[in-house]
N, C-alpha and C positions, 0 to 999 in steps of 0.2 A: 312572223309568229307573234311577237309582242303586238303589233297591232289588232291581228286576229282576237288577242286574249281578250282586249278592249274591246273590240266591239260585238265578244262574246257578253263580256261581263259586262256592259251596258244594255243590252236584249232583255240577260235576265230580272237585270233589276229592276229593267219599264216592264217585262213581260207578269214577272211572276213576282212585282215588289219586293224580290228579293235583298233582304240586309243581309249581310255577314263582318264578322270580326275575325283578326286573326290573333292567335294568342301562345306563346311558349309555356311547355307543361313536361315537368321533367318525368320521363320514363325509361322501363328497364328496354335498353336496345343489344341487339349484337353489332361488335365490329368488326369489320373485316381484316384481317390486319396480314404483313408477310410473317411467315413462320421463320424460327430460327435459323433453319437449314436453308431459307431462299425460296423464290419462284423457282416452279419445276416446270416452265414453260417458255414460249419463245413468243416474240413479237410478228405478228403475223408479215409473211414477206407478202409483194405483190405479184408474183411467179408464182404462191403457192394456191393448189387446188381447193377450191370451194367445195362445202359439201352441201350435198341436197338438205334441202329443212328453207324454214321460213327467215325472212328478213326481220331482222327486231328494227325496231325504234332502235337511230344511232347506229345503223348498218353492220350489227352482227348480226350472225347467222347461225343457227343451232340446227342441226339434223343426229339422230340415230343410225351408228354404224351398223354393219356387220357383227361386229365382234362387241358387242353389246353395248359399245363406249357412248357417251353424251358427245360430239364433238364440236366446238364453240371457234368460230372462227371470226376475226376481226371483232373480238368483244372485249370490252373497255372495262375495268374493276369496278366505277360506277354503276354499269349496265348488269353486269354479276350479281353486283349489290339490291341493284331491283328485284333481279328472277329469285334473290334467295328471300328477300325479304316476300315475296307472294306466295311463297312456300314454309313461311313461318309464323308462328304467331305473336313475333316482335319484329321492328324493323332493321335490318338490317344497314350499315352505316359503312361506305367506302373508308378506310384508314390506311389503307395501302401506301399511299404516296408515287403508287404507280400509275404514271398517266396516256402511255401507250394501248394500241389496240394490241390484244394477244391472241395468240392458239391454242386454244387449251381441250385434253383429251379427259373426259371425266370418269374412270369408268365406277357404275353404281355396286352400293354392293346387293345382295339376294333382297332383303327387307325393302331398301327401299323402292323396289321393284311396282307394278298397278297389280293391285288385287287381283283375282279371279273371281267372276262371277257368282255371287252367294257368300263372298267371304270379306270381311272387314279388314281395312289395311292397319299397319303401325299407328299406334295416335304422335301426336306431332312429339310428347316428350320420345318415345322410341325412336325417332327418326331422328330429333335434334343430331344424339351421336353419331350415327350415321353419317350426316349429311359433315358435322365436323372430320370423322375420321376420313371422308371421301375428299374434303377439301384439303387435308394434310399432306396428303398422298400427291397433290400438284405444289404443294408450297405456302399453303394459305390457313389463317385460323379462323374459327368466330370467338371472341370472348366477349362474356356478357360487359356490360357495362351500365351505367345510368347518364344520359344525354340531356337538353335540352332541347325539344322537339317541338316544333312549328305546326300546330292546330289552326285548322277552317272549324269556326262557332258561326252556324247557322242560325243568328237572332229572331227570322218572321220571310215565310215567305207564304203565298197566297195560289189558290189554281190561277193557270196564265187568264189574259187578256184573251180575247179573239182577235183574230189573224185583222 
């Protein structure tokens, strides 16, 4: 992979003259952190059943139960950290200290449900609560925080070259 990155990032820079910098810029993030009461979950065994859904990056796997739960299986607090951060409008930061793959059963509550057809869903501040009071319920918080955070500054970059 590291070699990959290279000889990505050497393409683009012949291709499309691309410069970039990178730069730290402190911003408000959430963290992930365990709740007082503990993880309300278990470290995934290798006897235990898979559920249908797709493979992430990092080899967890999310599908939709039955009984309406999110179910995450083989997923790592980092990898958590991702799905929550693309579901929010600040980044969300592993603080866990937990470094095991887990099982964890999510279940959502009504709001933050998919709209129906013609109707606008929650905006992200409604959901925030939600999505903390859901995370509570397994063991976990988000609190806000202020981080130093790692920016890509795109200096000039040009249409590519011909092939």
């Amino acid at each position: 992979p590291a070699m990959l990155q290279e000889m990505l990032q050497a393409m683009l820079a012949d291709r499309f003259q691309l410069e970039v910098h990178r730069e730290m810029k402190e911003k408000s993030v959430y963290e992930l952190v365990v709740a007082k009461s503990g993880p309300k979950f278990q470290e995934t065994r290798p006897d235990e059943p898979r559920p249908a859904g797709p493979t992430l990056p990092g080899g967890g796997v999310m599908g939709q139960g039955a009984d309406g739960a999110t179910h995450m299986y083989n997923m790592s607090m980092g990898l958590l950290a991702a799905l929550l951060t693309s579901k929010s409008d600040r980044t969300v930061l592993d603080k866990t200290g937990l470094t095991g793959h887990y099982s964890i059963d999510i279940h959502e509550p009504a709001q933050m449900a998919a709209p129906s057809a013609g109707q606008t869903g929650p905006t992200e501040d409604e959901q925030r609560p939600a999505v903390a009071d859901t995370l509570k319920n397994v063991g976990l918080e988000l609190k806000p925080a202020k981080e130093q955070v790692e920016k890509l500054v795109i200096d000039h970059v040009e249409k590519p070259s011909p092939n």
